[in-house]
C-alpha positions as CSV (number, residue, x, y, z in Angstrom):
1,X,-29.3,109.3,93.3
2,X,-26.4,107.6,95.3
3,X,-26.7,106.1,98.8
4,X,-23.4,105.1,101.7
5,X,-23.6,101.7,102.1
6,X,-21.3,100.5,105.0
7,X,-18.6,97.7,104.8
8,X,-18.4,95.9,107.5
9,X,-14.9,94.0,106.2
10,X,-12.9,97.1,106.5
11,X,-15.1,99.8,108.2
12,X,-15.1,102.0,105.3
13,X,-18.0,104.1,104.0
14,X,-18.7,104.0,100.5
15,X,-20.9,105.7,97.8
16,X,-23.0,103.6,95.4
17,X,-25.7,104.7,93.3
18,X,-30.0,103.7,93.9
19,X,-29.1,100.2,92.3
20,X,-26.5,99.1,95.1
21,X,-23.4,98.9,92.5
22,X,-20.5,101.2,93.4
23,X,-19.3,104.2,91.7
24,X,-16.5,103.7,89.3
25,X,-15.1,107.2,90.5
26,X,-14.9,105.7,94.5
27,X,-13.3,102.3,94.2
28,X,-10.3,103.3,95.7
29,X,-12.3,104.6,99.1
30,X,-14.3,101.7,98.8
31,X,-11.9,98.8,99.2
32,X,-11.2,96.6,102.5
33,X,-8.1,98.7,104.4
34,X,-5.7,95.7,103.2
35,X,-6.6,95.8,99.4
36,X,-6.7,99.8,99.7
37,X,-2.8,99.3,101.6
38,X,-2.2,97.1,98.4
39,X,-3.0,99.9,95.8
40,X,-1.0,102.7,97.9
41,X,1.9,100.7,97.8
42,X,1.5,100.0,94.3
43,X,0.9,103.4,93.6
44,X,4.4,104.5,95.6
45,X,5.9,102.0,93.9
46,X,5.5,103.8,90.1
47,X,6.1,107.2,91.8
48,X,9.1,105.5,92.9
49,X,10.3,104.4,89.4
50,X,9.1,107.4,88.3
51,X,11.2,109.4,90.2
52,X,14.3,106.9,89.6
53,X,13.4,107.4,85.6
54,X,13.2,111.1,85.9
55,X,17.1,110.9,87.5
56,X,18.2,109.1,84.8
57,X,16.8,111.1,81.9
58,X,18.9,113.9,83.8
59,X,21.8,111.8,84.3
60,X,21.7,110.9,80.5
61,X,21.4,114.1,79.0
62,X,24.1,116.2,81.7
63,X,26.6,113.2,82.0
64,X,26.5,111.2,78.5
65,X,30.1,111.1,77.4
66,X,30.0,110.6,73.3
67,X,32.5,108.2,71.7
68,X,34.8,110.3,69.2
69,X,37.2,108.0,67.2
70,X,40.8,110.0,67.2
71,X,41.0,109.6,63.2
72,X,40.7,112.8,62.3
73,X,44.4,113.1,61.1
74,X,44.8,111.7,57.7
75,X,47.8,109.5,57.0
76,X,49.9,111.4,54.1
77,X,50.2,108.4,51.5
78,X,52.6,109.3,48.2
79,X,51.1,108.6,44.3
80,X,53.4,106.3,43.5
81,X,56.3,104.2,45.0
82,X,59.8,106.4,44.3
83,X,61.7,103.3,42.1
84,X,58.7,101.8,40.4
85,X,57.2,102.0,37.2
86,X,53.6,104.3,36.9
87,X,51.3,101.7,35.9
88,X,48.7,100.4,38.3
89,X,47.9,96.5,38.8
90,X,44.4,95.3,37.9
91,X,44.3,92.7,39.6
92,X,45.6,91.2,42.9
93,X,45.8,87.6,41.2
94,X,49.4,88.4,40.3
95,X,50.4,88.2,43.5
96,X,48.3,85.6,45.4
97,X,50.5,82.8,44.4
98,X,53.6,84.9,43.5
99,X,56.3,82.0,44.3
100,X,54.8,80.7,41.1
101,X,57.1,83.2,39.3
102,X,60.2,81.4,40.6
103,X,59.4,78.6,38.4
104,X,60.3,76.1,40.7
105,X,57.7,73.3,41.4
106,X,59.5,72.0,44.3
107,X,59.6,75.9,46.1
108,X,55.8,76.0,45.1
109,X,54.9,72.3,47.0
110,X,57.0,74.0,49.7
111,X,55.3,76.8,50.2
112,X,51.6,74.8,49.3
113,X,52.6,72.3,52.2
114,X,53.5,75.3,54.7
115,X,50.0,76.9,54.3
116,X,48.4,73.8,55.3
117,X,50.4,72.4,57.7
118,X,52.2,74.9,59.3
119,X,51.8,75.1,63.4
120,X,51.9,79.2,63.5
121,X,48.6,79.0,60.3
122,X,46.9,76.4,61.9
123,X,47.2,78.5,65.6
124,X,46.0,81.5,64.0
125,X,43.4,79.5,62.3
126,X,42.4,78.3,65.6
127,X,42.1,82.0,66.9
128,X,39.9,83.1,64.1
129,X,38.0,80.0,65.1
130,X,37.5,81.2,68.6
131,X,37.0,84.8,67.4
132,X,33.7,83.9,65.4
133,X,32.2,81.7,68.7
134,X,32.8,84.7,70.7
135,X,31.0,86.8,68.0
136,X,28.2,84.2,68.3
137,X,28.0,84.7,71.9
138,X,27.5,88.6,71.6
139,X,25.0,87.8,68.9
140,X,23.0,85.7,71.1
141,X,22.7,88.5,73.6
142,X,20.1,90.6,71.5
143,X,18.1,87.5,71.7
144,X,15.6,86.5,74.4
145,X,16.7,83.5,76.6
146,X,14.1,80.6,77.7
147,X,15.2,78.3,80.6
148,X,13.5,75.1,81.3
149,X,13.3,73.9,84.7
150,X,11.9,70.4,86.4
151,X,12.0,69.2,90.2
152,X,10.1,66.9,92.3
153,X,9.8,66.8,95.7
154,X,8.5,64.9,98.9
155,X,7.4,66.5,102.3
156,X,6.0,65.7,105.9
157,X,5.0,67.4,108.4
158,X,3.9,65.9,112.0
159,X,1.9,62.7,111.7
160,X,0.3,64.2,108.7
161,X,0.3,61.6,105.3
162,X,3.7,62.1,102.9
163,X,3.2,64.4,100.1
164,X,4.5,64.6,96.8
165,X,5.1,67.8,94.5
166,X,6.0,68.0,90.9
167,X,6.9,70.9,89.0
168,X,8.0,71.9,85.5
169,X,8.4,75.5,84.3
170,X,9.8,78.0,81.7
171,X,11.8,81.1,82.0
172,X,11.9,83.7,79.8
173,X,13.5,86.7,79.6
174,X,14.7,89.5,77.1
175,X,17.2,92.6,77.6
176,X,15.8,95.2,76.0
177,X,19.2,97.1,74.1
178,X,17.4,100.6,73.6
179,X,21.0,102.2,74.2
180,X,22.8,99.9,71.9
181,X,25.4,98.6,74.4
182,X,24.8,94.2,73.3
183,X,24.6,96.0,69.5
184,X,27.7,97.7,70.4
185,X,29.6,94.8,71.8
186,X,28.3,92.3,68.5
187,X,29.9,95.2,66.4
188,X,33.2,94.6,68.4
189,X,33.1,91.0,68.3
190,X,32.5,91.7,64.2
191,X,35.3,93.7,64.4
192,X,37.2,91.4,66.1
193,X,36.6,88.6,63.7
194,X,37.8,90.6,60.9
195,X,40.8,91.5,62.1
196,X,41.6,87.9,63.6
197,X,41.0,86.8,59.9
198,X,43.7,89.7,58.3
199,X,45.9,88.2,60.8
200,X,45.5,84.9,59.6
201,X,46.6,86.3,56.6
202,X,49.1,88.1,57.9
203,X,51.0,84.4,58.9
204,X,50.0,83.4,55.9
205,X,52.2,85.7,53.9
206,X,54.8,85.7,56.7
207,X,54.8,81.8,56.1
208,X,54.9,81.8,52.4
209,X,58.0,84.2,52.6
210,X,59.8,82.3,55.3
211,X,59.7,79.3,52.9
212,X,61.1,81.3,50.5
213,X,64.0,82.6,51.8
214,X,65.2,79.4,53.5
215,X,64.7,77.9,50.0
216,X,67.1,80.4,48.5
217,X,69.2,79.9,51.0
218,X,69.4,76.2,50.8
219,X,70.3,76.4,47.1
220,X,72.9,79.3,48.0
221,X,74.8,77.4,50.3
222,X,74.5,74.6,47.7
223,X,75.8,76.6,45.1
224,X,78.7,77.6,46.9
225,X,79.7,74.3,48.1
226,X,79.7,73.6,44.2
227,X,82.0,76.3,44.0
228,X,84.1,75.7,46.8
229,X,84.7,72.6,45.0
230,X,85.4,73.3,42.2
231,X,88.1,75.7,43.3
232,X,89.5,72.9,45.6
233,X,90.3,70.5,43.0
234,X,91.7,73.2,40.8
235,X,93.9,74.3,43.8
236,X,94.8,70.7,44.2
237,X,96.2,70.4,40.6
238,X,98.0,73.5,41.5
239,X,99.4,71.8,44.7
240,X,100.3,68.7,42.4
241,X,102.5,71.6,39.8
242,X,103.6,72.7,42.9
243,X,105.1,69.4,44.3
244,X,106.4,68.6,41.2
245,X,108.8,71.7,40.8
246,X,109.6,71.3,44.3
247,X,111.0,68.2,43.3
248,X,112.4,69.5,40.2
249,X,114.6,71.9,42.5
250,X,112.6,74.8,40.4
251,X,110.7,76.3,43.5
252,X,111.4,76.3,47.3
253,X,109.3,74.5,49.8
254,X,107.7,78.0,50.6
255,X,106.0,77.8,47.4
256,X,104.6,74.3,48.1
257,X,103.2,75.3,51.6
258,X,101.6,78.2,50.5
259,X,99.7,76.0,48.3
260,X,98.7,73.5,50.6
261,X,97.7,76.5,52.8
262,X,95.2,77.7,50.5
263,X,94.0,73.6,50.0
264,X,93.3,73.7,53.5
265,X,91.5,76.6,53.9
266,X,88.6,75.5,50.7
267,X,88.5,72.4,52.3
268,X,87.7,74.5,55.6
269,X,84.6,76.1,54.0
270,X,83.0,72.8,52.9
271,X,81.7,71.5,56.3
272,X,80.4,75.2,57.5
273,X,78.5,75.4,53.7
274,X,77.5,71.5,54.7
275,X,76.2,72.7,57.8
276,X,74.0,75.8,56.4
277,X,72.3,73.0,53.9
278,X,71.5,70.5,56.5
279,X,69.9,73.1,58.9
280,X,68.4,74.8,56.3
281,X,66.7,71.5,54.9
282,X,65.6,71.1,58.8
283,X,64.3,74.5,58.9
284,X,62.1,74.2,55.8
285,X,60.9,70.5,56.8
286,X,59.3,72.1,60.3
287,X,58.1,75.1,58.6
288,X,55.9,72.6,56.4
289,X,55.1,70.6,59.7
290,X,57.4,67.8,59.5
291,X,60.6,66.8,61.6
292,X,63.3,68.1,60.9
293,X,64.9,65.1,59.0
294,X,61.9,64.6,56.6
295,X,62.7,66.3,53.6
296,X,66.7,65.9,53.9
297,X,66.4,63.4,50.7
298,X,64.7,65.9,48.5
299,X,66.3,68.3,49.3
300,X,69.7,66.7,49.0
301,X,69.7,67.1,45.3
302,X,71.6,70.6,44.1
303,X,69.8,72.8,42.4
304,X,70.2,76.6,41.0
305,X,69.1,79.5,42.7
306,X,65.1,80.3,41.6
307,X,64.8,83.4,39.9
308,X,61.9,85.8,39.8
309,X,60.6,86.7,36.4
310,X,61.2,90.5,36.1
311,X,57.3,91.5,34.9
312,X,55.7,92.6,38.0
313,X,53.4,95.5,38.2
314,X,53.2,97.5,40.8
315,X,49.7,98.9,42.5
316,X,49.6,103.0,44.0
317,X,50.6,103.1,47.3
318,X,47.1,103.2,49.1
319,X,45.8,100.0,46.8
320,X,48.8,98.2,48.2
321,X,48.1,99.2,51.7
322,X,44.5,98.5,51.7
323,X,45.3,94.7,50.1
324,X,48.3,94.4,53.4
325,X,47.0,92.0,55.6
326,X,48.2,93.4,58.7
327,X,47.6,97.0,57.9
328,X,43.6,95.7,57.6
329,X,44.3,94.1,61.1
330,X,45.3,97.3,62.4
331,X,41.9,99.0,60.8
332,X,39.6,96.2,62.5
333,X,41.1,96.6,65.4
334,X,40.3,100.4,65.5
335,X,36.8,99.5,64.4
336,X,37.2,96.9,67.5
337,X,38.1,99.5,70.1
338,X,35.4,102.1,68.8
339,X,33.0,99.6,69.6
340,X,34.3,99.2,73.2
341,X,33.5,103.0,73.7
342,X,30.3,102.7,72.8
343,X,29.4,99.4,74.7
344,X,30.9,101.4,77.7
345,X,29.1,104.2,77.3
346,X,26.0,102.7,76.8
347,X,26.5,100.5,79.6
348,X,26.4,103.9,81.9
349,X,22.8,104.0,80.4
350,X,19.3,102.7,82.2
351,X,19.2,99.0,81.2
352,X,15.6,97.7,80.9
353,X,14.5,93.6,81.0
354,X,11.9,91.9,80.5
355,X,11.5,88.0,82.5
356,X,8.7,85.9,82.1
357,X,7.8,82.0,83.7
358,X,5.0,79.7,83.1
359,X,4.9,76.6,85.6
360,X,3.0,73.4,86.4
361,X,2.2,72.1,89.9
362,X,0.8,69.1,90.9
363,X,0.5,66.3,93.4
364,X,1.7,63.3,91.1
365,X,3.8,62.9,87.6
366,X,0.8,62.2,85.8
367,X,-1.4,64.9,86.8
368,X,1.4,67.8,85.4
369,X,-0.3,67.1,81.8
370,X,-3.7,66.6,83.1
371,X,-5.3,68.5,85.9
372,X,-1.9,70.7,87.4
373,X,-2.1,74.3,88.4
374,X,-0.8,76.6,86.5
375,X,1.5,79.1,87.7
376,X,2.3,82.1,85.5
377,X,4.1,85.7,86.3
378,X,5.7,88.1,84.2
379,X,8.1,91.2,85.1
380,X,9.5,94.3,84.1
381,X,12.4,95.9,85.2
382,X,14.7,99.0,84.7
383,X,18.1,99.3,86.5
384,X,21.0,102.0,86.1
385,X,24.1,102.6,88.8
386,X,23.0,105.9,90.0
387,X,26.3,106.6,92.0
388,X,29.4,104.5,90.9
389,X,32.0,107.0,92.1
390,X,32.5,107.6,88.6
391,X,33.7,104.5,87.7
392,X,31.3,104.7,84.8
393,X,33.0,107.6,83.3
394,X,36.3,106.2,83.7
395,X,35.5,103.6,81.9
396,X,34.5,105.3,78.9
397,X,37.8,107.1,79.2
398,X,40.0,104.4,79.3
399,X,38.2,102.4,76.4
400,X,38.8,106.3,74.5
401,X,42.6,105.7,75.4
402,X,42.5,102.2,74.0
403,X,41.0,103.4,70.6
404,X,43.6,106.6,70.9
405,X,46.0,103.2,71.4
406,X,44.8,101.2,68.6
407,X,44.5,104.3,66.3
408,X,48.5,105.0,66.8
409,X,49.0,101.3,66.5
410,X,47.2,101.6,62.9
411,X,49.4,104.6,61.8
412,X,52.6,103.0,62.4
413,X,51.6,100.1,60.5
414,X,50.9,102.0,57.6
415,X,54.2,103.8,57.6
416,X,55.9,100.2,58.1
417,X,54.3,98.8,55.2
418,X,55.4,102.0,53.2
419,X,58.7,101.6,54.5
420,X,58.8,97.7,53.4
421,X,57.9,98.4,49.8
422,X,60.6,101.1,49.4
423,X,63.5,99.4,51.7
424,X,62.5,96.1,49.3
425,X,62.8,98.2,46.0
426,X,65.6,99.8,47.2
427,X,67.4,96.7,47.7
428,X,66.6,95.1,44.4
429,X,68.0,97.7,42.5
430,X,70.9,97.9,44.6
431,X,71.7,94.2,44.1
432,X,71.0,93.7,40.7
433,X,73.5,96.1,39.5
434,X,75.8,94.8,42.1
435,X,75.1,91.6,40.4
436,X,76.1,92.8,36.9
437,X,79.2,94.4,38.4
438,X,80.2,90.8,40.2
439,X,79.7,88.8,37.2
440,X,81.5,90.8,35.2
441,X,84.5,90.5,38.0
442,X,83.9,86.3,37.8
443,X,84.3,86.2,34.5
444,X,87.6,88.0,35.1
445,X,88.8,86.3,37.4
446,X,88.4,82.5,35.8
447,X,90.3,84.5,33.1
448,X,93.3,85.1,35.3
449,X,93.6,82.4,37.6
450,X,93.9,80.3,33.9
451,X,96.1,82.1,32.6
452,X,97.9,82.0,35.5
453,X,97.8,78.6,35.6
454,X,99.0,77.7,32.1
455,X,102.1,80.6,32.7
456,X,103.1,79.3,36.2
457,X,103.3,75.5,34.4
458,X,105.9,77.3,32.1
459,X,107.9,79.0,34.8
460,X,106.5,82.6,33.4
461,X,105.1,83.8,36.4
462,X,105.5,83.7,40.2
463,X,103.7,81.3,42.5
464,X,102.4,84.4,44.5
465,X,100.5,85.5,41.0
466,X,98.8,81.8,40.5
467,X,97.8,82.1,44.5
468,X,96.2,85.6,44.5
469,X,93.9,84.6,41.0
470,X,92.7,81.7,42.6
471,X,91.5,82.9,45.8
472,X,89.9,86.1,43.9
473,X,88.3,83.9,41.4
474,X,86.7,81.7,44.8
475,X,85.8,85.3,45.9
476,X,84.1,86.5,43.5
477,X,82.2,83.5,42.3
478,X,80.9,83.0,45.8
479,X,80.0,86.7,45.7
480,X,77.8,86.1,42.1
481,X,76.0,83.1,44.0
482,X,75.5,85.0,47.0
483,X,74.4,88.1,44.8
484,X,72.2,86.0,42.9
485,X,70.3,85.1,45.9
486,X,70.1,88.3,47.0
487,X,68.3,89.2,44.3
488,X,65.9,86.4,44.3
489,X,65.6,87.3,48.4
490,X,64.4,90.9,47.5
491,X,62.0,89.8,44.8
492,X,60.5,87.8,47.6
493,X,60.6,90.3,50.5
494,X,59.0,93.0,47.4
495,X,56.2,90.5,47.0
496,X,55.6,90.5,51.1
497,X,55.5,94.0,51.0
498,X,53.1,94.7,48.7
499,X,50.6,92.1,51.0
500,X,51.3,89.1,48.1
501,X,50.0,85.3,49.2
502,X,46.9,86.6,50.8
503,X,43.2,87.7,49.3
504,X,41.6,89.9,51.2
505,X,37.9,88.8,51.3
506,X,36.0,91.9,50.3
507,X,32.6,90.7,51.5
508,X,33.9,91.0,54.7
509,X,34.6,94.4,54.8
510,X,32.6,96.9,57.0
511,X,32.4,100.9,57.1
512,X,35.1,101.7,59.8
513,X,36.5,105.1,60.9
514,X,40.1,104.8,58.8
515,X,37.9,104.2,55.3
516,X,39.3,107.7,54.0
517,X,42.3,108.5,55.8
518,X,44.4,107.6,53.0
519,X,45.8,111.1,51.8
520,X,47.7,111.9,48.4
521,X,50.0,114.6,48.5
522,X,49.2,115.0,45.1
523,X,45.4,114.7,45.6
């Protein structure tokens, strides 16, 4: 049997039962007015975020614009490269260290120095660097944050005493990624890192080659000074004949300028072939880090042209492209820009956070460990831009772009490195049989301008016959040494192609959209 009882606080009639104690079912009617306006608000509060919830559970499924990578064209990749042999490498160790197969110590200190002290390796060293903090920074949002907090304070009012406050406190608080946008953007920094590290690779092997080639050119010019040399005191002897039939009434002066004409012009060619050595030797001293004088001394001493040995095997097409540094650059950064449509696309999505504190309060320092209030609160939230004018959407579709960009960016670098290996192959052929044919000229040549010689010294031949062998046998010897380098140059620009200096660190690797778009025509 229940009974009203009266409350005299807020005026309200309430129902309890025969014992006095309220009903369970009539709390609500039975509050002061104040506590009952409390609970109403509360109450219109929830409806409120219930009615904000229900909108974006409509706006999510409607509006929810999916991230599509554009990869769904394949990249047509041929079986094998046009002018190499069928056989298929086993290994990439072949070419990590391929100015080994020079066998040239000094080229391979060169190029060992570069890779350590180079300013372009060391820079992109420092971007990988940065690249990993920021991926730290993205990891550290799926993680709750805790803020510490201290103050102290004095205060007086009137002719009231001083008084003194002393707090200490912790925040808390914890983004809840149900939508995956701080997963998305750790996956993009991940990304990221991975393709600042191909890059790093990618100077690497640009590095290695530069060294290369200026080293082959040092020794080319070298070679042809040699040559240029050797000519000029040969053309000198001639000039001597020369002089003496001129005095000997047995030639005319013409004769004896035409000589000294060609004198002249091989002593012309020994400070330009000067010049080439000594601004080579400065290029190859700051491409190791040094100034540009530093390794004029070592380099001073002549040596021949390195040749490559002539045993390398060559990998299928879509091995080599996978081991190209900067074609897996290109990949990560299509892996980079798919995560940038997600994180955008999530970001359009209700974003819900947890926040926490737990202070101290007291009246003196001593009293916050002994005897201080305690001050505690803890908060849930839920937030989502219900009207942006859309700039959520565009968003997404200019991150889509971006990957659309990135995806081109990744196509075209696959077609360059296909492009590289053949040009390079192309090239070696082309030189080594021109090479063969040149040699064979040179040797020719030093025939002719001999026999020349020795006739002309009998008065057997004309002087125009001694002057034409000698400038074709300078010719053609500074074509074999400039052929020769050639040759070397294309063994070096082969081994760039085919991603050679660099080991790409498979541990690293991730599933990303271009995993399969490798396509065979003969698949």
């Amino acid at each position: 049997m229940s009974r009203q009882l009266n409350d005299k606080t807020g005026g309200q009639v309430c129902t309890a039962d025969a014992k006095g104690n309220l009903l369970r079912a009539s709390d609500v009617q039975c509050m002061p007015a104040f506590e009952r306006g409390a609970r109403q608000q509360e109450m219109a509060t929830l409806s409120l975020l219930f009615v904000l919830g229900f909108l974006m559970l409509t706006q999510i499924g409607c509006g929810r614009v999916m991230p599509q990578p554009s990869t769904s064209v394949a990249i047509d990749v041929p079986a094998a490269w046009s002018l190499a042999g069928s056989g298929k490498e086993t290994g990439t160790s072949s070419l990590a260290e391929w100015w080994l197969h020079f066998n040239d110590p000094l080229l391979g200190d060169l190029v060992t120095e570069a890779l350590k002290a180079n300013t372009g390796i060391k820079s992109a060293q420092a971007a990988l660097r940065q690249a990993r903090a920021l991926r730290d920074v993205s990891a550290a949002g799926l993680l709750p944050a805790l803020d510490g907090s201290a103050s102290a304070g004095r205060s007086k009012s009137g002719n009231n005493s001083a008084v003194n406050t002393f707090t200490a406190g912790l925040d808390a608080s914890w983004e809840l990624d149900i939508f995956g946008a701080n997963r998305s953007a750790l996956d993009t920094s991940e990304a990221t890192v991975r393709a600042s590290a191909a890059s790093l690779g990618d100077v690497q092997v640009s590095i290695a080659a530069e060294v290369a080639l200026n080293y082959i050119t040092l020794r080319d010019a070298q070679a042809r000074l040699a040559i240029a040399a050797d000519n000029l005191t040969s053309q000198l002897e001639t000039l001597q004949i020369t002089q003496w039939r001129l005095q000997a009434g047995l030639v005319t002066s013409i004769e004896a300028e035409q000589a000294r004409t060609a004198v002249e012009q091989t002593r012309a060619l020994l400070p330009a072939l000067q010049t080439s050595i000594e601004q080579t030797c400065h290029a190859l001293a700051v491409l190791t880090g040094q100034t540009p004088s530093a390794l004029s001394t070592i380099l001073a001493v002549a040596r021949p042209v390195p040749q490559a040995a002539g045993d390398l095997a060559f990998s299928f097409p879509a091995e080599t492209l996978r081991r190209r540094p900067d074609v897996r650059a290109a990949e990560h950064q299509v892996t980079a820009a798919v995560g940038r449509v997600q994180e955008a696309d999530a970001k359009r999505l209700p974003n819900f956070k947890l926040s926490g504190s737990l202070g101290l309060n007291a009246l003196t320092l001593s009293s916050l460990t002994n005897g201080a209030s305690v001050v505690s609160a803890i908060l849930a939230g839920v937030s989502m831009p219900v009207f942006d004018g859309g700039a959520g959407r565009a968003q997404v579709r200019a991150q889509q772009a971006a990957l659309d960009q990135a995806f081109a960016a990744y196509q075209a670098a696959v077609l360059t490195a296909l492009k590289d290996v053949e040009d390079a192959l192309v090239a070696l052929r082309g030189d080594r049989e021109r090479l063969l044919r040149l040699q064979d000229a040179a040797e020719a040549a030093a025939n002719a301008a001999l026999l020349a010689r020795q006739r002309y010294s009998s008065g057997l031949v004309d002087f125009q016959v001694v002057l034409e062998t000698q400038r074709t046998q300078l010719t053609t010897q500074a074509s074999v040494a400039s052929a020769r380098a050639d040759v070397s140059s294309d063994h070096v620009r082969l081994y760039k192609a085919l991603g050679g200096g660099w080991l790409p660190d498979n541990s690293d690797a991730s599933p990303n959209p271009t995993e399969n778009i490798f396509r065979s025509p003969h698949s």
